[in-house]
C-alpha positions in Angstrom: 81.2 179.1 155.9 81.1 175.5 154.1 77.4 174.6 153.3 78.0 171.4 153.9 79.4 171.1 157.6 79.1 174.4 159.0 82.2 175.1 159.8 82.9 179.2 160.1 86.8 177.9 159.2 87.2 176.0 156.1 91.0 175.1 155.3 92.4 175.5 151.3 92.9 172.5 150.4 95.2 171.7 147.0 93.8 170.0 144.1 94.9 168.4 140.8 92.4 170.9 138.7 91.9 167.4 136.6 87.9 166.0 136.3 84.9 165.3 134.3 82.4 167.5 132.6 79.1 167.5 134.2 77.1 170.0 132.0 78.2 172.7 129.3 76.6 175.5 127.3 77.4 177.1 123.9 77.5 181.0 123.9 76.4 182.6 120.7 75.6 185.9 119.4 74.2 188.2 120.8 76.8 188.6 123.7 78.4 191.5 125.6 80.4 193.1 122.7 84.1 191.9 124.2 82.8 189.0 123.3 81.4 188.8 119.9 85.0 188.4 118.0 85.1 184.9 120.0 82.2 183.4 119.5 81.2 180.6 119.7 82.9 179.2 122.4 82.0 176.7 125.3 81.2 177.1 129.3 82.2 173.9 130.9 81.0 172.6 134.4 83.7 170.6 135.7 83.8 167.8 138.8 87.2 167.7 140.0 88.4 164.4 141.0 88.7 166.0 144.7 84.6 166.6 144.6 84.5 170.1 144.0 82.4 172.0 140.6 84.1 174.9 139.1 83.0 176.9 136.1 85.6 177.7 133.5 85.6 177.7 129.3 87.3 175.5 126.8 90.7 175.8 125.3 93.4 174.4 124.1 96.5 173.1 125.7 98.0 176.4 125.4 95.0 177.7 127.5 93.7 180.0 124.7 90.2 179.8 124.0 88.9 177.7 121.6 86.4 179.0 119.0 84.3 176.2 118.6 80.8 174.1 119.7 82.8 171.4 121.6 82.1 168.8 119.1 85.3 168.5 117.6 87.1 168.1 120.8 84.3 165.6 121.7 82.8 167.6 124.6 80.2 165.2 126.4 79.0 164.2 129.5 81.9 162.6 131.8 84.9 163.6 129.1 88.1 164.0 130.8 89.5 167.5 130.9 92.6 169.0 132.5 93.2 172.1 134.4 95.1 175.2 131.9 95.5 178.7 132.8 93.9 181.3 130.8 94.3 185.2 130.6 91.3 186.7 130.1 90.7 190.1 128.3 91.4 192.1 131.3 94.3 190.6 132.5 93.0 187.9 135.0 94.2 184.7 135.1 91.8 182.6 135.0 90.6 178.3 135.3 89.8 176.9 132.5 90.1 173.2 130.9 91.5 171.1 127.8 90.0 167.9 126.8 92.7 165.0 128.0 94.6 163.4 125.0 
């Protein structure tokens, strides 16, 4: 059900994956132990251009994670990031975004 109308048949709608970072986070030891050969790494909060928020980490263009704090790739408030594909540990395919240019 959408929270927002109601409706008990919400239709996919396609969308660019490009936006803006609302918020972010830093993860640093101590994590789950899959983890801890990556760290640090960043948790973006992205705003698509189309409206929607979606949760996804930082990486290159490549879509390999990026060990870092974000401030290199200038991670702030309202930078620019693109949609990349990353495979996760398990397999999975996930979202995740690059910083644009």
């Amino acid at each position: 059900m959408c929270p927002d109308c109601h409706t008990p048949d919400p239709a996919w709608t396609e969308v660019t994956g490009d936006g803006g970072v609302v918020s972010w986070t830093v993860l640093h030891p101590p994590v789950l132990p899959v983890w801890s050969e990556q760290l640090p790494f960043v948790v973006l909060l992205v705003e698509l251009d189309e409206g929607v928020r979606m949760i996804g980490q930082l990486v290159d263009d490549d879509g390999k994670l990026l060990r870092t704090d974000g401030t290199a790739e200038g991670i702030d408030f309202g930078t620019r990031v693109e949609l990349r594909w990353r495979q996760d540990e398990s397999g999975q395919t996930l979202p995740a975004w690059s910083p644009v240019g």
